[in-house]
C-alpha positions in Angstrom: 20.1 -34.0 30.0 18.7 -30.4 30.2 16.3 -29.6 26.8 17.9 -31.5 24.6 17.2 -34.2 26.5 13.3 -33.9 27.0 13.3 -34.2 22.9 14.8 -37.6 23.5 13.1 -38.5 26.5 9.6 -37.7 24.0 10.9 -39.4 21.2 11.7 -43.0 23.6 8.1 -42.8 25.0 6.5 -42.3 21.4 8.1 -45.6 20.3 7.5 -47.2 23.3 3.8 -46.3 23.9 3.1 -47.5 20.1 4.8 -50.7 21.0 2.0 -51.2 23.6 -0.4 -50.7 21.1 1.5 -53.7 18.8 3.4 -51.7 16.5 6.7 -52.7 17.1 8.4 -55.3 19.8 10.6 -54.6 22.6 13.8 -55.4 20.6 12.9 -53.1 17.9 12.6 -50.3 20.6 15.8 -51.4 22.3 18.4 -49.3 21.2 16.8 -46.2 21.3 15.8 -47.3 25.4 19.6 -47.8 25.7 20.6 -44.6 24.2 18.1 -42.5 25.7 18.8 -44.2 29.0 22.6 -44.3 28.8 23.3 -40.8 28.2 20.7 -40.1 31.4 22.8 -41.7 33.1 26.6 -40.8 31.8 25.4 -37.0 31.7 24.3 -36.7 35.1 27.6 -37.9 36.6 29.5 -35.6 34.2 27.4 -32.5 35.5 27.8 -33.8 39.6 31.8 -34.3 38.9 31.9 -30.4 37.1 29.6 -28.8 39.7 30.9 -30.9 42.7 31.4 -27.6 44.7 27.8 -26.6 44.1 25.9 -27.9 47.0 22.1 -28.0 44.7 23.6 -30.2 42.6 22.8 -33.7 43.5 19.2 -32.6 44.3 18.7 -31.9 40.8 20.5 -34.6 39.2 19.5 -37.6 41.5 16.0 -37.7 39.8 17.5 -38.3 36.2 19.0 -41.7 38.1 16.3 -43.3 38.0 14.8 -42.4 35.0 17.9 -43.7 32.9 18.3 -46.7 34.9 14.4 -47.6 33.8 15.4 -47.3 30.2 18.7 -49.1 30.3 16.7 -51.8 32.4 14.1 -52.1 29.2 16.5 -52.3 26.8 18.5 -54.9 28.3 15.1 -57.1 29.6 14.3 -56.9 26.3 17.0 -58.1 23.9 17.4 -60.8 27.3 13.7 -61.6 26.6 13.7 -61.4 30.7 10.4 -61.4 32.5 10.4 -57.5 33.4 8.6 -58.3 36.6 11.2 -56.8 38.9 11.7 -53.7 36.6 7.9 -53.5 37.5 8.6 -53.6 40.8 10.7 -50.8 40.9 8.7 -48.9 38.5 6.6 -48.4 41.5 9.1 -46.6 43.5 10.2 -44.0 40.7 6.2 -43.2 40.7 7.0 -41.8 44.0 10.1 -40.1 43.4 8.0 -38.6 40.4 5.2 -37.7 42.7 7.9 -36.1 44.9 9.6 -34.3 42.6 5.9 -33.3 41.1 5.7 -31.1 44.6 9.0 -29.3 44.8 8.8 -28.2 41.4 6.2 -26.6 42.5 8.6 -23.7 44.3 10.7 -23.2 40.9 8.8 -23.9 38.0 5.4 -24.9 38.7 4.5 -25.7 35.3 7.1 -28.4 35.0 5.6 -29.9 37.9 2.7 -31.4 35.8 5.5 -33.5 33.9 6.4 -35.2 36.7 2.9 -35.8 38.2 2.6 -37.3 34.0 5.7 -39.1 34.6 4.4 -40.7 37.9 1.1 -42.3 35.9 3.4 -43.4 33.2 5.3 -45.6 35.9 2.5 -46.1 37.7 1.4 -48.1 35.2 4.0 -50.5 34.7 4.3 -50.9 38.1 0.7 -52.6 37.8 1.1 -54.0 34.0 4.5 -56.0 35.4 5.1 -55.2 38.6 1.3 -56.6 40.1 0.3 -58.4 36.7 -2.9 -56.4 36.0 -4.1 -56.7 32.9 -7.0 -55.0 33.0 -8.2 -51.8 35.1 -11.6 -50.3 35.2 -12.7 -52.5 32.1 -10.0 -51.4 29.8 -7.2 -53.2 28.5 -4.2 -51.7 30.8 -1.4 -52.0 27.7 -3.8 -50.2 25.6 -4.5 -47.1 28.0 -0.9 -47.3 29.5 0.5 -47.1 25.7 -1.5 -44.2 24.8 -0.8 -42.3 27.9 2.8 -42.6 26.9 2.4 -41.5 23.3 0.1 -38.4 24.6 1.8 -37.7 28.0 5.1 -38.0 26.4 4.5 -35.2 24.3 2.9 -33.0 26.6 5.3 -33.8 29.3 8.8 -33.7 27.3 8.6 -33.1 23.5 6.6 -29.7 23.7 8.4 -28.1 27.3 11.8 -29.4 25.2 11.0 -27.5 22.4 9.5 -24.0 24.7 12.6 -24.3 26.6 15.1 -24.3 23.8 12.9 -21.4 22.1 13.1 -19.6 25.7 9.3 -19.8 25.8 9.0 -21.4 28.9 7.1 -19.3 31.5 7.0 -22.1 34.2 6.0 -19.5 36.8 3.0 -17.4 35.2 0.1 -18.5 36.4 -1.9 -18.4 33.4 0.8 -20.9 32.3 0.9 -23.0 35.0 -2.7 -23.2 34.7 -2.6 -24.1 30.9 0.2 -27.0 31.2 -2.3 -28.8 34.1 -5.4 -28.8 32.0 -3.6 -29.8 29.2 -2.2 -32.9 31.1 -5.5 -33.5 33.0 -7.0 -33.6 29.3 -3.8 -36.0 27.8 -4.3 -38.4 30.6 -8.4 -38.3 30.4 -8.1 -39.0 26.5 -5.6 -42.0 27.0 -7.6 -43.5 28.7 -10.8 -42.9 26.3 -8.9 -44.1 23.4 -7.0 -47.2 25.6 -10.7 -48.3 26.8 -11.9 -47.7 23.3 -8.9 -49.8 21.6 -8.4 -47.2 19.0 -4.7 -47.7 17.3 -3.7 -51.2 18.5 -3.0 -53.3 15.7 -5.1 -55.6 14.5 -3.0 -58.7 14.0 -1.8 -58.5 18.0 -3.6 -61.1 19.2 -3.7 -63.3 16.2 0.3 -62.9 15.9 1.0 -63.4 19.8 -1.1 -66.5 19.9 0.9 -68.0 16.8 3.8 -67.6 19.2 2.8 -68.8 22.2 3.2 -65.5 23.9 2.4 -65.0 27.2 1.4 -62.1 29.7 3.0 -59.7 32.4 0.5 -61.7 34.5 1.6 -65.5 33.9 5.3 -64.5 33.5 5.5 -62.8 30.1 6.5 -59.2 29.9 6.1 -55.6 28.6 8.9 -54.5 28.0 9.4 -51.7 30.9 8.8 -48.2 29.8 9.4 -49.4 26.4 7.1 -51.5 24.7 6.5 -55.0 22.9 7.3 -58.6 24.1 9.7 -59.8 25.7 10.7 -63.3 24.5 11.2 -66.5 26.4 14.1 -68.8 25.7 11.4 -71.3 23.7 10.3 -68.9 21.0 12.9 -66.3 21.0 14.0 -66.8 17.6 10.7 -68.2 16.4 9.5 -65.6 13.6 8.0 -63.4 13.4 8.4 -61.8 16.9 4.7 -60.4 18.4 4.5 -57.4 20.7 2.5 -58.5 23.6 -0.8 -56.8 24.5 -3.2 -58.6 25.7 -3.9 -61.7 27.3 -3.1 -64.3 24.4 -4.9 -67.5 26.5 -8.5 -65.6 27.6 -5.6 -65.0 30.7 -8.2 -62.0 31.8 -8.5 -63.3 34.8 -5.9 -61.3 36.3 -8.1 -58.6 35.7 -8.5 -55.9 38.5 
């Protein structure tokens, strides 16, 4: 995907991470989750078949696997209206990957390696919003924190070292820099969660407009939609207007709260 591909990769987690916040559904998001996630995975296996005789090669594209799949995986749970819960699930395991990768950036571009660790709460996330059904964490509404993390960390993690990169401004090794890019995540992540806990930016007709739908929650079998955002219908109400991006718990469900 290379630069060019960390503005896309920003772009699909803005959308997405205001979808957790109700401004938009998961089919609205949809088609930017399949392009995004499509040509992460088309371009990969176009740069392993050209450098086949290069031996470093699958070690750097192997991450970018797992990445696309998650976005193809939204945007096909989505316009399904499936229950994401196994996309959850294996949300948890590309935290760990990211965590991984997080460290062995840390011999070639150091700074980079505060995407990943970004990346790895991102997933994190949705491994506990779908995967385990939380709801809640800490006494803030998980959507809410996990959607502003993804508009915040997004940008910090692949809009603005897109944009460096393709400007050759990227010092990934100084240490001043490296120092820099960590605060600045530390700070991202500490201020999604402020304004998650706080419930700045979620729309005010989420819960009024899910209800009217009979929506339901990642933890009694609704769904986020993966890394992208919004509801994702069940076969009863999937073409009942209009279609509400889930949030929170539409049935006092906070029970599943951790």
């Amino acid at each position: 995907m290379g630069d060019v591909g960390l503005l896309l990769i920003g772009a699909v987690l803005l959308v997405n991470g205001l979808g957790l916040l109700g401004h938009g559904t998961g089919r609205s998001g949809a088609p930017l989750n399949l392009l995004v996630g499509g040509a992460q995975l088309v371009l990969p296996t176009l740069g392993l078949v050209l450098e086949h005789g290069d031996p470093t090669a699958p070690a750097r594209y192997a991450p970018v696997y797992f990445f696309g799949f998650t976005y193809v995986w939204v945007g096909v749970d989505a316009l399904r209206g499936d229950s994401g819960k196994a996309f959850g699930l294996f949300s948890g395991f590309v935290a760990v990957i990211a965590v991984v990768q997080g460290v062995l950036s840390l011999r070639t571009d150091p700074a980079f390696a505060a995407s990943w660790w970004l990346w790895a709460l991102m997933w994190g996330g949705f491994f506990a919003l779908q995967g385990l059904g939380w709801t809640r964490l800490g006494g803030a509404s998980l959507p809410a924190v996990l959607g502003w993390l993804l508009i915040l960390g997004g940008q910090l993690s692949a809009t603005l070292p897109g944009l460096l990169r393709l400007e050759g401004a990227w010092p990934g090794e100084r240490g001043w820099f490296v120092a820099l890019v960590l605060v600045a995540a530390a700070l991202g992540a500490a201020l999604a969660w402020v304004l998650g806990r706080s419930g700045v930016g979620v729309a005010s007709t989420v819960d009024e407009s899910a209800a009217a739908s009979g929506g339901s929650t990642a933890a009694s079998g609704g769904a986020v939609a993966g890394a992208a955002a919004g509801r994702s219908l069940s076969p009863s109400d999937e073409f009942s207007p209009p279609e509400a991006p889930l949030h929170r718990p539409v049935d006092g469900a906070e029970s599943a709260s951790r």
